[in-house]
N, C-alpha and C positions, 0 to 999 in steps of 0.2 A: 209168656208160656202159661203162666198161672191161668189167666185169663181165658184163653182160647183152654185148657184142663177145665177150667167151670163149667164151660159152655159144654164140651162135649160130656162130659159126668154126667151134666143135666139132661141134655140129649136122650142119652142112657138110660138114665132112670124113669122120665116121662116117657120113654117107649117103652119102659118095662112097665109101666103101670099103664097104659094103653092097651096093651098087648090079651088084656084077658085079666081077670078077675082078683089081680090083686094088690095088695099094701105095701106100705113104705117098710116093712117089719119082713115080707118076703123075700127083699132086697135090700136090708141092713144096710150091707159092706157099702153098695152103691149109692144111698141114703148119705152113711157116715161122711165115706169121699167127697159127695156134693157139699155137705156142712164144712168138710177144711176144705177142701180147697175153694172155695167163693171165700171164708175167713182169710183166708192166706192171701185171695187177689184181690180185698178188700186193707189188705195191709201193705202190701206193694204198692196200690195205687194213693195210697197216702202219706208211707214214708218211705218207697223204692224212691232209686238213686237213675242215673245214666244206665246203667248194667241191668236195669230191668224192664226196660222201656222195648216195645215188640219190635225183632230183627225179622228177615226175610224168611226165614226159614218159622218164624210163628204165625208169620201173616199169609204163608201158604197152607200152614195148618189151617189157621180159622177160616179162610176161603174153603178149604176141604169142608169144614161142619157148615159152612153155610150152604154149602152144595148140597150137604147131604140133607140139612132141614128143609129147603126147596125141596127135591124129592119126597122127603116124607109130606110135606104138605100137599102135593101133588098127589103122590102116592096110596099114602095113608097105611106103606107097608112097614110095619112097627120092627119086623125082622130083620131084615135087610137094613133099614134105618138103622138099629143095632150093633148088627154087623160091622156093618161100615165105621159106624165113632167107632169101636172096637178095637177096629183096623189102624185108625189114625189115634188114640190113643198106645196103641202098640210103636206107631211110629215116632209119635212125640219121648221116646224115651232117645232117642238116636242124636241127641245133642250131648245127654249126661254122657251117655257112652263112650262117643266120639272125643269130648272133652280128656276123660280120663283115660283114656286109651292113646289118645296123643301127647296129654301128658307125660305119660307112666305112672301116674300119681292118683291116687284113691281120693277123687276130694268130696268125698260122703259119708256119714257116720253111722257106722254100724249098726248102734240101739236103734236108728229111726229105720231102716229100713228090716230090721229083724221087728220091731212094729207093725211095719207096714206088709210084712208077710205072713206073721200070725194071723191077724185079722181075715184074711180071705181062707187060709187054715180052718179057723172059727167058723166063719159066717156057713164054712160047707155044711155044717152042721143044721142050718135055719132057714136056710135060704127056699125057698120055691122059684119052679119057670127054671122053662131052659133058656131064657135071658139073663136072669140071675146068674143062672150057675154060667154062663160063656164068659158073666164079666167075672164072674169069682177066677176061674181059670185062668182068664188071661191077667187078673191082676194078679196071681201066682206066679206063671209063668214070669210075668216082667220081673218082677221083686225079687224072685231066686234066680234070673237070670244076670240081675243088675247086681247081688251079693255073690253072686260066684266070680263074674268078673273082677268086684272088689276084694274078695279073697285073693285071685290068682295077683293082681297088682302086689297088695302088699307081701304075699311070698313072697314073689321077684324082686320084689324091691329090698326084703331081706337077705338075701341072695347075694343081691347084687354088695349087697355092706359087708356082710361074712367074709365075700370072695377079695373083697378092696383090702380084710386085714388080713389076708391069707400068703 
């Protein structure tokens, strides 16, 4: 997943600096992203295990981004390009989701992703382009969407303990 996350980050970001007249500094947050995660799928690919090697559901991802950079190379439409990783980026969270929801179990750490929603908080402040700003939003949206789910788990999950000594 890491992997095909590189790829579209990059995507991303070289459409947002294509796009019209600006720097890696107008699009921080999406800058930042690109730097961990290629470090992160540069660390899996040399000490991941079995459990991180691409299942079906990442190799339909990355088929989706190569789809989409066909089009954009065809195209040369920076926007849409955009969009679209956007898109599949938003869908690439539908694994942690699913995991923890059919779990019942929270198996993600608070501090990283109260990190990882600050930052697009921040970057509103720096960012230029309405590229910028769709990835800043949507990396908000997923991040406080993915923290409220892990909120509501571990209530329930306390809940659920309260109620067993009740």
């Amino acid at each position: 997943m890491w992997v095909f996350f590189s790829t579209a980050v990059g995507i991303s970001l070289f459409s947002h600096l294509s796009y019209g007249d600006y720097t890696i500094s107008d699009n921080i947050l999406n800058f930042a992203d690109f730097i961990l995660v290629v470090a992160v799928s540069i660390a899996i690919l040399i000490w991941g295990d079995q459990s991180t090697r691409f299942n079906k559901f990442d190799l339909f991802c990355l088929a989706a981004v190569g789809m989409i950079v066909l089009f954009w190379a065809v195209s040369q439409n920076h926007v849409i390009t955009n969009i679209a990783v956007q898109s599949i980026m938003v869908i690439s969270y539908i694994p942690v989701i699913k995991r923890m929801v059919s779990m019942k179990q929270n198996t993600e750490a608070f501090s990283v992703w109260i990190a990882l929603m600050l930052a697009p908080i921040l970057s509103l402040f720096v960012i230029k382009g309405l590229l910028a700003y769709l990835y800043t939003v949507r990396a908000l949206i997923c991040t406080a969407t993915l923290l409220i789910l892990m909120l509501r788990i571990e209530y329930l999950n306390k809940l659920k303990v309260k109620n067993q000594f009740q």
